[in-house]
KOLRO-268440 format. One record per residue (C-alpha): residue in one letter; x, y, z; chain. Coordinates in nm, 3 decimals, always signed. Layout:
KOLRO-268440
+------+---------+---------+---------+-----+
! type !       u !       v !       w ! mol !
+------+---------+---------+---------+-----+
!    A !       X !       Y !       Z !   A !
...
+------+---------+---------+---------+-----+
end
This chain:
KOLRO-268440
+------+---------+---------+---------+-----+
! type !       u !       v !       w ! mol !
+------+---------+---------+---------+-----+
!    X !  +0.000 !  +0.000 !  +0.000 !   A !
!    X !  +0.108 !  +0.372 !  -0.060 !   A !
!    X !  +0.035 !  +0.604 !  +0.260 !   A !
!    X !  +0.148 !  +0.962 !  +0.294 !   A !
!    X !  +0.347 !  +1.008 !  +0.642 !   A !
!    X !  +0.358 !  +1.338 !  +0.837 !   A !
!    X !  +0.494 !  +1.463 !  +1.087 !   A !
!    X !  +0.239 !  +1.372 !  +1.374 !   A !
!    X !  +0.261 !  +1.016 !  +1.273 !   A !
!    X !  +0.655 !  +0.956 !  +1.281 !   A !
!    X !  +0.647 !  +0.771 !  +1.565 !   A !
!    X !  +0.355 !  +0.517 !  +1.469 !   A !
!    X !  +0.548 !  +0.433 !  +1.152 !   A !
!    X !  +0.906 !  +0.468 !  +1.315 !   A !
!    X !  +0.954 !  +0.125 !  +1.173 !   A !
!    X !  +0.881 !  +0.233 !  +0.788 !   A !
!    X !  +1.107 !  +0.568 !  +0.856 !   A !
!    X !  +1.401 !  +0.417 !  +0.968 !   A !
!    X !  +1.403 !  +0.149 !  +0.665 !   A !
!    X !  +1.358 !  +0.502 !  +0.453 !   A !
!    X !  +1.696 !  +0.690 !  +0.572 !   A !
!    X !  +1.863 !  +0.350 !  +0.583 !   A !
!    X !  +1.726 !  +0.289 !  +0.224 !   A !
!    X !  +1.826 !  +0.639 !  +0.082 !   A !
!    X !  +2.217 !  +0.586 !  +0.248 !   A !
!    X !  +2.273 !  +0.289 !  -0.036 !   A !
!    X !  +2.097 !  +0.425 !  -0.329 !   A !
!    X !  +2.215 !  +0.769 !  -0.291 !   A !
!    X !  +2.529 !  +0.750 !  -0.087 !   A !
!    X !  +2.660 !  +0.392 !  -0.191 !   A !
!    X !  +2.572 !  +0.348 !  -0.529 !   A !
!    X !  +2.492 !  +0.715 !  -0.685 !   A !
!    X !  +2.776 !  +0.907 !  -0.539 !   A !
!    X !  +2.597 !  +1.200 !  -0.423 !   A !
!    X !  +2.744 !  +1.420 !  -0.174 !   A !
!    X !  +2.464 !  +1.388 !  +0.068 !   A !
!    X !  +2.503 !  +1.420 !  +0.441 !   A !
!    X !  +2.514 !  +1.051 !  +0.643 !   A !
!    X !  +2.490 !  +0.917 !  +0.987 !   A !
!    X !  +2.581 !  +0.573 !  +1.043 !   A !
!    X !  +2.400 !  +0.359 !  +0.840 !   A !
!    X !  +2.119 !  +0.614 !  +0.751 !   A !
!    X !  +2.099 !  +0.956 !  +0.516 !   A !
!    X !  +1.921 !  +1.243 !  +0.647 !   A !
!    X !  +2.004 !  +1.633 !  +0.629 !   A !
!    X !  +1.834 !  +1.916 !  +0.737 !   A !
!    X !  +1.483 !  +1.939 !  +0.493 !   A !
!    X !  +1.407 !  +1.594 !  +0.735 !   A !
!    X !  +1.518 !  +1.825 !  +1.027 !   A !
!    X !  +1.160 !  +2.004 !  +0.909 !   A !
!    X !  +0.919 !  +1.746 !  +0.972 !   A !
!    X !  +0.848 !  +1.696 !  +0.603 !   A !
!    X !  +0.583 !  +1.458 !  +0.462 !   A !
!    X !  +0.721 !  +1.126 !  +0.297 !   A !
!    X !  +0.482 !  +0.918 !  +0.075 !   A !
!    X !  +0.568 !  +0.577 !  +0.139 !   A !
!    X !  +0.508 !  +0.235 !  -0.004 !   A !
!    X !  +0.489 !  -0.030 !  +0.245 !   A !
!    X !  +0.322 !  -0.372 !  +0.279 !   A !
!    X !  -0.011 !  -0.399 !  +0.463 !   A !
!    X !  +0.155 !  -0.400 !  +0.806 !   A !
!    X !  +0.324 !  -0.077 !  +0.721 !   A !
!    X !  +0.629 !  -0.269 !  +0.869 !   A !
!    X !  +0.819 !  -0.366 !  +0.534 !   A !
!    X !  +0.926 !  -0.099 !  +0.275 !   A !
!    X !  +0.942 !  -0.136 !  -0.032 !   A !
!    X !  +1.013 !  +0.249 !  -0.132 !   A !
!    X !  +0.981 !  +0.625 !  -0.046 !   A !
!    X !  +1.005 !  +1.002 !  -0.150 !   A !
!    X !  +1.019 !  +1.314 !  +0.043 !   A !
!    X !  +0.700 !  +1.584 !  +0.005 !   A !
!    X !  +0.826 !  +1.948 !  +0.074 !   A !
!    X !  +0.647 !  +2.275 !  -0.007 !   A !
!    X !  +0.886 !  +2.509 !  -0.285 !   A !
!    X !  +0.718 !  +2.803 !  -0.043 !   A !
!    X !  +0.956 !  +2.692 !  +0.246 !   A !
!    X !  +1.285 !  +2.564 !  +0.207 !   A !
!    X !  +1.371 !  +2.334 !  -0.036 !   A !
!    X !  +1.707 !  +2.154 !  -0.193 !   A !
!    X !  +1.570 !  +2.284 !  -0.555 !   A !
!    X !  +1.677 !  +2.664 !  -0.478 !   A !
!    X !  +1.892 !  +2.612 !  -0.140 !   A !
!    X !  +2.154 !  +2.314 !  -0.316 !   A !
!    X !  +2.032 !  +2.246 !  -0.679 !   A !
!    X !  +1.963 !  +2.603 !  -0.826 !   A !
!    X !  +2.211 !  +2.524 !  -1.126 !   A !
!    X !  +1.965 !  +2.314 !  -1.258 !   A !
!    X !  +1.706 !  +2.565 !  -1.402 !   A !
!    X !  +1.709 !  +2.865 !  -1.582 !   A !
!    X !  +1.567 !  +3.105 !  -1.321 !   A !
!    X !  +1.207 !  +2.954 !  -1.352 !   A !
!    X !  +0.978 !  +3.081 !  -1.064 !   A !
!    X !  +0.912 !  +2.741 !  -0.877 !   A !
!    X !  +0.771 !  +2.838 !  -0.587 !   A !
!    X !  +0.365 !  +2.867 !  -0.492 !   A !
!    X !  +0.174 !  +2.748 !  -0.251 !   A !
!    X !  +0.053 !  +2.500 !  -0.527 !   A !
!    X !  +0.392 !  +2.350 !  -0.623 !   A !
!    X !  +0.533 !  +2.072 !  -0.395 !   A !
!    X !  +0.928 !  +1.951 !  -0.434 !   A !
!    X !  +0.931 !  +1.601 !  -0.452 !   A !
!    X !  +1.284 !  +1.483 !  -0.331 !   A !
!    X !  +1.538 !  +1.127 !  -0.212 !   A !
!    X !  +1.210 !  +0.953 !  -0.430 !   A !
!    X !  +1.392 !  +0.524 !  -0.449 !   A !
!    X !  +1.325 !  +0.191 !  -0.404 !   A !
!    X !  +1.417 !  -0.083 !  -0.250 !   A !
!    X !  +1.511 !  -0.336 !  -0.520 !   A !
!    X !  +1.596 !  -0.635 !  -0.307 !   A !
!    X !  +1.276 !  -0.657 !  -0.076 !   A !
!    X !  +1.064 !  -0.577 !  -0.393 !   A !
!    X !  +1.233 !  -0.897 !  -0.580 !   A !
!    X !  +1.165 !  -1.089 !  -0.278 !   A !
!    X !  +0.776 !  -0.974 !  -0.229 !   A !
!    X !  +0.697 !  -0.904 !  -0.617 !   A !
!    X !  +0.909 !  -1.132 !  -0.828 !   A !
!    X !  +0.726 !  -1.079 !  -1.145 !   A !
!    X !  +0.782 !  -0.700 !  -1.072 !   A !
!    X !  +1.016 !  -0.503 !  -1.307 !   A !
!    X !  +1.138 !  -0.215 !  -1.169 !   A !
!    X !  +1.057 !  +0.024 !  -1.454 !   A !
!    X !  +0.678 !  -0.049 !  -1.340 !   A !
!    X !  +0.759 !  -0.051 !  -0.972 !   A !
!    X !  +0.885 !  +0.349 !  -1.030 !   A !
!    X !  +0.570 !  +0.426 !  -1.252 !   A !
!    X !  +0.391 !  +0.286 !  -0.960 !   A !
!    X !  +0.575 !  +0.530 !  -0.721 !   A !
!    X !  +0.485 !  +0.795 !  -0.958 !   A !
!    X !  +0.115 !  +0.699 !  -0.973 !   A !
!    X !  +0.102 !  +0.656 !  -0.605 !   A !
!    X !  +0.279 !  +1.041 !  -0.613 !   A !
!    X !  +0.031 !  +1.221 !  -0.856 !   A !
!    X !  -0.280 !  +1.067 !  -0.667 !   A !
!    X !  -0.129 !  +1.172 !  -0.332 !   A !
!    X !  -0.082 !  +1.538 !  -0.505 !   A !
!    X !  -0.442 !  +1.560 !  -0.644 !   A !
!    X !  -0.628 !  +1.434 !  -0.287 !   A !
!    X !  -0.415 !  +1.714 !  -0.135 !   A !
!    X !  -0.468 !  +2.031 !  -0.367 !   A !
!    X !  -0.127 !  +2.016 !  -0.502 !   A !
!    X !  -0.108 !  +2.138 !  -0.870 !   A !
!    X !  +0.273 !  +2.095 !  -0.990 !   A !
!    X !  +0.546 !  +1.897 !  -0.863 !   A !
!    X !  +0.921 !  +1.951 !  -0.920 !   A !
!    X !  +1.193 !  +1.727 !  -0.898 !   A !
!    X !  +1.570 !  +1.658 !  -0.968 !   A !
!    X !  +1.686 !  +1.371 !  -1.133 !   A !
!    X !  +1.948 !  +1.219 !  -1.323 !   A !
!    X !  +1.907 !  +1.175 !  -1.661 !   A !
!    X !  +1.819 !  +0.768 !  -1.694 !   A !
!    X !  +1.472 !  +0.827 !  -1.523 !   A !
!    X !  +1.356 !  +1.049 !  -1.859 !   A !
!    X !  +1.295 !  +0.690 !  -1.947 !   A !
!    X !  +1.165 !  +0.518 !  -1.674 !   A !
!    X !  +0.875 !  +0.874 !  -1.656 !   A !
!    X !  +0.803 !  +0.795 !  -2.030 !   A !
!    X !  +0.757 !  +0.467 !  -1.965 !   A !
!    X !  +0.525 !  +0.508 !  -1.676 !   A !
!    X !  +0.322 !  +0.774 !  -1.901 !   A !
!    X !  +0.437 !  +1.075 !  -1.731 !   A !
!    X !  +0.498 !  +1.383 !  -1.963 !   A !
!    X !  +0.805 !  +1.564 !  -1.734 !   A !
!    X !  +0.935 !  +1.902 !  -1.898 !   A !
!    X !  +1.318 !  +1.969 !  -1.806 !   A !
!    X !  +1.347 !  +2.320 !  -1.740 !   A !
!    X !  +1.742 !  +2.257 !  -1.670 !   A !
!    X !  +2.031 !  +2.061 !  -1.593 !   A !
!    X !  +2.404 !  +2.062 !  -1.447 !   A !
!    X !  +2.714 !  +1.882 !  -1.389 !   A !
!    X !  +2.923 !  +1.863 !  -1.023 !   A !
!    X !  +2.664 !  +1.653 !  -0.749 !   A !
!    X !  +2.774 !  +1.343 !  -0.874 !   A !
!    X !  +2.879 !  +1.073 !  -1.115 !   A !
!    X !  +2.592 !  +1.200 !  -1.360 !   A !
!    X !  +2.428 !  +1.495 !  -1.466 !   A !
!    X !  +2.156 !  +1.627 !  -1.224 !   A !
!    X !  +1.801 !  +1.768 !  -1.398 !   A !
!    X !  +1.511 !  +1.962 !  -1.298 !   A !
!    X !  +1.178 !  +1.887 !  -1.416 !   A !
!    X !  +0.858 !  +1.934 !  -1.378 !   A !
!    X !  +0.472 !  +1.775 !  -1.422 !   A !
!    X !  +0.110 !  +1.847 !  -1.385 !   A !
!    X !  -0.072 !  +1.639 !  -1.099 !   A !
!    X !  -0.441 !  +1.626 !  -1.284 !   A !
!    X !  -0.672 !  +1.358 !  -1.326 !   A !
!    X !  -0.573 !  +1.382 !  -1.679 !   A !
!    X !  -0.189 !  +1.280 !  -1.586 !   A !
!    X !  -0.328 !  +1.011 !  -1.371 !   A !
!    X !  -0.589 !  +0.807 !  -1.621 !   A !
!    X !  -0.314 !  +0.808 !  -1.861 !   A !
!    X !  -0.079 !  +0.702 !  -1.621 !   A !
!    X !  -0.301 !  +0.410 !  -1.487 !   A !
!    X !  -0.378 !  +0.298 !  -1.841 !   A !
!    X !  +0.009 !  +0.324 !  -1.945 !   A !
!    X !  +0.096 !  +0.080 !  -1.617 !   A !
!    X !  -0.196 !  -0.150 !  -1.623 !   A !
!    X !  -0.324 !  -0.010 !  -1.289 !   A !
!    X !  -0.658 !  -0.096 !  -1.240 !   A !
!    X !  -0.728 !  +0.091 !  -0.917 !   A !
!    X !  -0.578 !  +0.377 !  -0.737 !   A !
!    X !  -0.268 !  +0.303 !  -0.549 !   A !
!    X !  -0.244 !  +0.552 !  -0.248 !   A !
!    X !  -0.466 !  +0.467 !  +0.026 !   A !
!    X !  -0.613 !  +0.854 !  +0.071 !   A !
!    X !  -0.719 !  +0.882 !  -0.264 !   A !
!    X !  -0.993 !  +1.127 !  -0.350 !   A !
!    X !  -1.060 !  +1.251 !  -0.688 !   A !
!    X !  -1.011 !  +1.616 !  -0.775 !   A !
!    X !  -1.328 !  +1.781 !  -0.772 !   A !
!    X !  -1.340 !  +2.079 !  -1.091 !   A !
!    X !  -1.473 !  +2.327 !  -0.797 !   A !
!    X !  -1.121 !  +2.287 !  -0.602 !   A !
!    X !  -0.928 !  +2.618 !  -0.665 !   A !
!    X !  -0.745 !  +2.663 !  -0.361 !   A !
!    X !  -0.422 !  +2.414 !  -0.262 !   A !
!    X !  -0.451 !  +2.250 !  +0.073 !   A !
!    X !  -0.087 !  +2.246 !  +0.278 !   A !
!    X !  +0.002 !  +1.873 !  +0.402 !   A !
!    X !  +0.021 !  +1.921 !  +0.736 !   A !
!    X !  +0.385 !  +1.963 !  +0.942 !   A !
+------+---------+---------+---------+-----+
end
């Protein structure tokens, strides 16, 4: 199951976040390279410090994870303009309606294990799915996100339309972009049909009503 954690419910899924900074330590620090801040066997730095929201795909004990991203609003502090600012072209990207989506990875090994017949191009387009639901049932209209440059593929594949607005060199062994993408019900049929997703993946889900103008802030 997908579930959105925040901040008043760190504790009940303690389990789930530790498995998340332990998680993002070997894809980011151990096998990408990047120059990201560890402690012991974990990564965290100091966007965790403020009690962000982390969408999280778990099993239905929501004691096994299988993968996780970060949820930050672009009207606080984010990496995107505080670490990765090289990597667009002085595009405004911050409004209450645009959410930074950040340390997004799976864990290959436990997914093998649980979903053998699971590639992992689907299991990100799942992610992503899970992602743009989570931003529609909570008034979020844009997400941004760096990347490097192999996951252009693994968004096509999952039927997600991301526009680079940038790129640069120096965070790591690859090139680091910024991109964008709409969260509408649009972007999510076609992203269900794409996968072969029947039903909606995260477990808030609620469909975007046309009336909904106004974005509503996940809770800290």
């Amino acid at each position: 199951m997908f579930i959105l954690v925040q901040a008043h419910q760190y504790t009940r899924y303690q389990a789930l976040m530790d498995q998340a900074f332990r998680l993002r330590k070997r894809v980011f620090h151990d096998q990408l390279g990047w120059a990201v801040t560890i402690d012991g066997d974990c990564e965290r730095d100091e966007y965790d410090a403020l009690r962000p929201a982390y969408l999280t795909w778990c099993n239905d004990r929501a004691d096994r994870l299988y993968g996780t991203l970060r949820l930050m609003p672009t009207t606080g502090p984010t990496l995107l303009y505080d670490v990765f600012r090289n990597t667009f072209a002085g595009a405004n990207l911050i409004a209450p309606g645009i959410y930074e989506g950040t340390r997004m990875c799976l864990d290959e090994e436990t997914l093998s294990v649980d979903f053998p017949s699971l590639e992992t191009g689907k299991a990100f387009g799942m992610l992503l799915l899970a992602l743009c639901e989570c931003g529609l049932s909570h008034g979020i209209e844009t997400l941004v996100s760096n990347y490097e440059p192999h996951l252009e593929r693994v968004y096509r594949r999952a039927g997600l339309a991301v526009e680079e607005v940038g790129r640069a060199d120096g965070y790591g062994r690859s090139p680091v972009c910024c991109g964008i993408f709409e969260v509408s019900e649009e972007v999510r049929t076609r992203m269900q049909q794409t996968l072969g997703v029947a039903a909606p993946l995260y477990a808030g889900y609620r469909p975007r009503k046309i009336a909904d103008s106004e974005p509503v802030r996940i809770s800290a």
